[in-house]
C-alpha positions as CSV (number, residue, x, y, z in Angstrom):
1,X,-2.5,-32.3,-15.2
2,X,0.5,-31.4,-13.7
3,X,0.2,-27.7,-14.5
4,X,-3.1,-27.5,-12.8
5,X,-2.3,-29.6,-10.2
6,X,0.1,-26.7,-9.0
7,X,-2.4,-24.4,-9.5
8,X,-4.7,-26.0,-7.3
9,X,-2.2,-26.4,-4.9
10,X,-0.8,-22.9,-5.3
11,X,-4.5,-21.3,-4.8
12,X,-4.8,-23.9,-1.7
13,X,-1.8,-22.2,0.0
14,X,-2.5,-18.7,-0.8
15,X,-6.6,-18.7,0.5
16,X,-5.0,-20.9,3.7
17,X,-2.3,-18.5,4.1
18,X,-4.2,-15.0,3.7
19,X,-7.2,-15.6,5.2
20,X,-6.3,-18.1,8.0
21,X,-3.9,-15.4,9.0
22,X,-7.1,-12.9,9.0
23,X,-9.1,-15.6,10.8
24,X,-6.5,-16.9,13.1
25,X,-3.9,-14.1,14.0
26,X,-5.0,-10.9,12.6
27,X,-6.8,-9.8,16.8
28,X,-5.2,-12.8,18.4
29,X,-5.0,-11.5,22.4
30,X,-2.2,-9.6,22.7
31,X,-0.6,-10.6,19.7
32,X,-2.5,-10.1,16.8
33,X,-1.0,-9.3,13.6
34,X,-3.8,-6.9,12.6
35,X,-4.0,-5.2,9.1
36,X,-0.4,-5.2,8.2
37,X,0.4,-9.0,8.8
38,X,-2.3,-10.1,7.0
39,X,-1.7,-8.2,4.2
40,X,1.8,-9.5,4.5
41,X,0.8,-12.6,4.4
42,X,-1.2,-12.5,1.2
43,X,1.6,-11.1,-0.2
44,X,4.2,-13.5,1.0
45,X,1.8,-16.6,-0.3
46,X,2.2,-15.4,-3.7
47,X,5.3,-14.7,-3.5
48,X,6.5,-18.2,-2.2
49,X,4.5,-20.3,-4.6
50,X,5.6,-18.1,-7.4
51,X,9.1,-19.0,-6.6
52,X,7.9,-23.0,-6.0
53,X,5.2,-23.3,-8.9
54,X,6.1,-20.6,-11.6
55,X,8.4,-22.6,-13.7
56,X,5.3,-25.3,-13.6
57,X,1.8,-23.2,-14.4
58,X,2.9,-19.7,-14.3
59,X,1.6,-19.6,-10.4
60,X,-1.9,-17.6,-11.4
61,X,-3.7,-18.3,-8.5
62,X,-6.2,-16.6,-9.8
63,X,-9.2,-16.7,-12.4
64,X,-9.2,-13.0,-12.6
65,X,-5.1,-13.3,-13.7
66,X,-5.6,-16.5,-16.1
67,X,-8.5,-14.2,-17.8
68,X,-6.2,-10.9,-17.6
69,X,-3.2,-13.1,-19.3
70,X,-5.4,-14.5,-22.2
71,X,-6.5,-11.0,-22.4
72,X,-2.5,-9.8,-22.6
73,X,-2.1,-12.7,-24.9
74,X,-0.3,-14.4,-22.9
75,X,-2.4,-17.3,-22.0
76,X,-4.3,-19.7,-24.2
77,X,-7.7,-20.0,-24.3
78,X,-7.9,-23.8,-24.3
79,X,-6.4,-23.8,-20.6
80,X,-8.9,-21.0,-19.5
81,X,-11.4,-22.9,-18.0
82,X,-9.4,-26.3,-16.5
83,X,-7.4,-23.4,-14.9
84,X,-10.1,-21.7,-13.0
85,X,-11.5,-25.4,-12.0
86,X,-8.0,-26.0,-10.3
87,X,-8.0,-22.8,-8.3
88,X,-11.7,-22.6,-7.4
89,X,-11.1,-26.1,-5.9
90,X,-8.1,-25.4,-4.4
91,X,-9.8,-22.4,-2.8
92,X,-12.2,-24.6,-1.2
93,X,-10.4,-26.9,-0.1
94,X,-7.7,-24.7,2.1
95,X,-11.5,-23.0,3.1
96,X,-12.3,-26.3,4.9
97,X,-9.0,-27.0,6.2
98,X,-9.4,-23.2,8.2
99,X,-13.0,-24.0,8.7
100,X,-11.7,-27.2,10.5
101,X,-8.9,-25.7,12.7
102,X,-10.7,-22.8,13.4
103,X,-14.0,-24.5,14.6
104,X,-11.6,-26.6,17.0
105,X,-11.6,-23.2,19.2
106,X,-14.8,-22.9,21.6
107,X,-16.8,-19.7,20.7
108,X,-15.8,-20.1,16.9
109,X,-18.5,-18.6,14.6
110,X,-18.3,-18.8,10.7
111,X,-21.2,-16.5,10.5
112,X,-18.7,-13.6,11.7
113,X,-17.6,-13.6,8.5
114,X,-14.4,-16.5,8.2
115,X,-12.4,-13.6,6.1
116,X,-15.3,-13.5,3.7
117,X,-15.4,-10.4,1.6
118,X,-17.9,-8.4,1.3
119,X,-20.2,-4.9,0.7
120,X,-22.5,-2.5,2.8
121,X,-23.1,-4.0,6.3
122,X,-20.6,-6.9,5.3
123,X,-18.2,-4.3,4.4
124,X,-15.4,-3.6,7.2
125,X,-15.2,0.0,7.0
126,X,-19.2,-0.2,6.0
127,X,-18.1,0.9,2.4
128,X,-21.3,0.6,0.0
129,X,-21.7,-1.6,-3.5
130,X,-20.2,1.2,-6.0
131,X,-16.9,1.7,-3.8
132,X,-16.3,-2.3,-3.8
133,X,-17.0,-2.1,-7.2
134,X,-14.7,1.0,-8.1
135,X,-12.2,-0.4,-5.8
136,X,-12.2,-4.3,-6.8
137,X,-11.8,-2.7,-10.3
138,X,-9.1,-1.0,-9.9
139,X,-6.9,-3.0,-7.7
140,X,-7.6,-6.0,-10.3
141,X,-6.5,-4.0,-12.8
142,X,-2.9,-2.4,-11.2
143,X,-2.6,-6.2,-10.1
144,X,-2.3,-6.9,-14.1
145,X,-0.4,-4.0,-15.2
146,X,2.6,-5.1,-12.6
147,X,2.1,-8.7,-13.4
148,X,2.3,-8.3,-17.0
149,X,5.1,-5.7,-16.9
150,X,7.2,-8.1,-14.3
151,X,7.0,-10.9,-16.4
152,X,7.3,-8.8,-19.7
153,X,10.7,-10.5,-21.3
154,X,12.5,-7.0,-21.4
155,X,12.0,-6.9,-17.1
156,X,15.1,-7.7,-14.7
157,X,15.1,-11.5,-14.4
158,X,14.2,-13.1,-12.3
159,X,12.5,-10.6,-9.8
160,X,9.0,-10.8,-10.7
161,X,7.6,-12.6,-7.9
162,X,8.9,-10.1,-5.5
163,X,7.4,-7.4,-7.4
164,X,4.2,-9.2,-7.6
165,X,4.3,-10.3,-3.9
166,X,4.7,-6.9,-2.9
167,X,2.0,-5.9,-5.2
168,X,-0.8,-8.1,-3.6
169,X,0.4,-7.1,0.0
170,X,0.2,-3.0,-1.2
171,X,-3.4,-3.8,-2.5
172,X,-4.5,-5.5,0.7
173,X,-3.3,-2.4,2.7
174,X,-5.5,-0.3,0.5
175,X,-8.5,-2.8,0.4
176,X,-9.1,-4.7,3.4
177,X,-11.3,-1.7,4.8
178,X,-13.5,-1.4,1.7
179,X,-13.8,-5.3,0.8
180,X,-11.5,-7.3,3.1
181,X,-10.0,-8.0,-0.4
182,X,-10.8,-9.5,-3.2
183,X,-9.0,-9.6,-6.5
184,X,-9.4,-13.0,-6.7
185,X,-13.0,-14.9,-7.5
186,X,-11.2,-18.0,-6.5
187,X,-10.1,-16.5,-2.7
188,X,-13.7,-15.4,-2.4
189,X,-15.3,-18.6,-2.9
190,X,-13.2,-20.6,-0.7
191,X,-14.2,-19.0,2.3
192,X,-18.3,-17.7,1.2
193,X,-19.0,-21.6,0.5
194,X,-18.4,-22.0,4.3
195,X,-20.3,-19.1,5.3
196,X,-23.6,-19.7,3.0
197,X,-26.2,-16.5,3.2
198,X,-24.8,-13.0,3.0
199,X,-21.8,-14.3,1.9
200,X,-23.2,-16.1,-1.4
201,X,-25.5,-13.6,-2.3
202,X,-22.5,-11.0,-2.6
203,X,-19.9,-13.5,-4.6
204,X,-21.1,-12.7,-7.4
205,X,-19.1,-9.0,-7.3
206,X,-16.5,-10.6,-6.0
207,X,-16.1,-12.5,-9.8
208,X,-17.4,-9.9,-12.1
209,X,-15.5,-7.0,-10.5
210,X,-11.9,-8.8,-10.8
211,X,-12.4,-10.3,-14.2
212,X,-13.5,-6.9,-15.4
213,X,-10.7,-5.2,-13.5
214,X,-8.1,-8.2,-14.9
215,X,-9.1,-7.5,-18.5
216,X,-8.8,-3.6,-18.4
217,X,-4.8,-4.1,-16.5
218,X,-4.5,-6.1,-19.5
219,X,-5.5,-4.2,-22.2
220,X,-3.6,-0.8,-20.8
221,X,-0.2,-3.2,-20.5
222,X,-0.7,-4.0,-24.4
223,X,-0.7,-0.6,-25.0
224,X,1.8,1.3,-23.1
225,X,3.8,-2.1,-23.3
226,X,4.3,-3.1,-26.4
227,X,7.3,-2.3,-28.6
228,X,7.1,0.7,-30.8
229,X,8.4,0.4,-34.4
């Protein structure tokens, strides 16, 4: 319990951290922090909780990186599913913690998206279903190939959660025009469940898409990575 209670906690922080700095900051007047903050600060959520939590549940985050770790062989199956649970709660939860603070502002409406990702119209550079596809895809899979390869034993100690921080905060700055970024089923659903309609209808390439892309970084990292004899 302990273990998932950090993942739920550590999937809390990230989808509060990287998307209420998209809903809150990113065009706040004058100040905003625009594309490069909040793909800072996905990056920097990671990051911190892989430093606070990794020593307790690996800091996954993620049901896309659980999935692309059993496929590495690094995970067991058996925690697979109370895994996901954890962060798909914990994703909702910091999704109606933002929902509350940002309704408090007059004016405030979730059906402008409330960092929800999305395809086509819902897209932010308009980008249609086979890009988000392609894209969540491949950024899913890069994601695994750097996690497993910073984490691999032979790796410099102890710097893996900077590689992988950085990692996340390189794929937002790709991704945020074709999806607003995904990578992560459990993000997506923290936010869509607040938004309902459009939102919903498109989660469901916003699970397939990672998982796919999760398992493919995974199976590439067992081959390039493993030890020759």
């Amino acid at each position: 319990m302990k273990r998932y209670s950090a993942e739920f906690f550590g999937t809390f922080w990230l989808v509060l951290g990287g998307c209420g700095s998209a809903v809150l900051a990113a065009a706040f007047p004058n100040v905003g922090i625009g594309l490069l903050g909040v793909s800072l600060a996905f990056g920097l959520t990671v990051l911190t909780m892989a430093f606070a939590i990794g020593h307790i549940s690996g800091c996954h985050l993620n049901p896309a990186v659980s999935i692309g770790l059993w496929a590495g062989g690094r995970f067991p199956a058996k925690d697979l599913v109370p895994y996901i649970i954890a962060q798909v709660l914990g994703g909702i939860a910091a999704g109606g913690i933002l929902y509350l603070i940002a309704s408090g502002k007059a004016g405030f409406d979730v059906s402008a998206g409330f960092a929800s990702n999305g395809y086509g119209p819902h897209s932010p550079g308009g980008y249609n279903m086979l890009a988000a596809i392609i894209c969540e895809v491949v950024m899913t899979m890069m994601f695994l190939i750097v996690i497993l390869g910073a984490t691999d034993s032979r790796a410099p100690q102890g710097f893996a959660p900077i590689a992988i921080g950085l990692c996340l905060t390189l794929i937002h700055l790709i991704s945020i025009p074709v999806t607003n970024t995904s990578v992560n089923p459990a993000r997506s659903t923290g936010v869509a469940v607040f938004v309902g309609g459009w939102a919903v209808a498109q989660l469901w390439l916003f699970w397939v898409a990672p998982i796919v892309g999760g398992v493919i970084g995974a199976v590439i990292y067992r081959f390039i990575g493993c030890n020759e004899r």
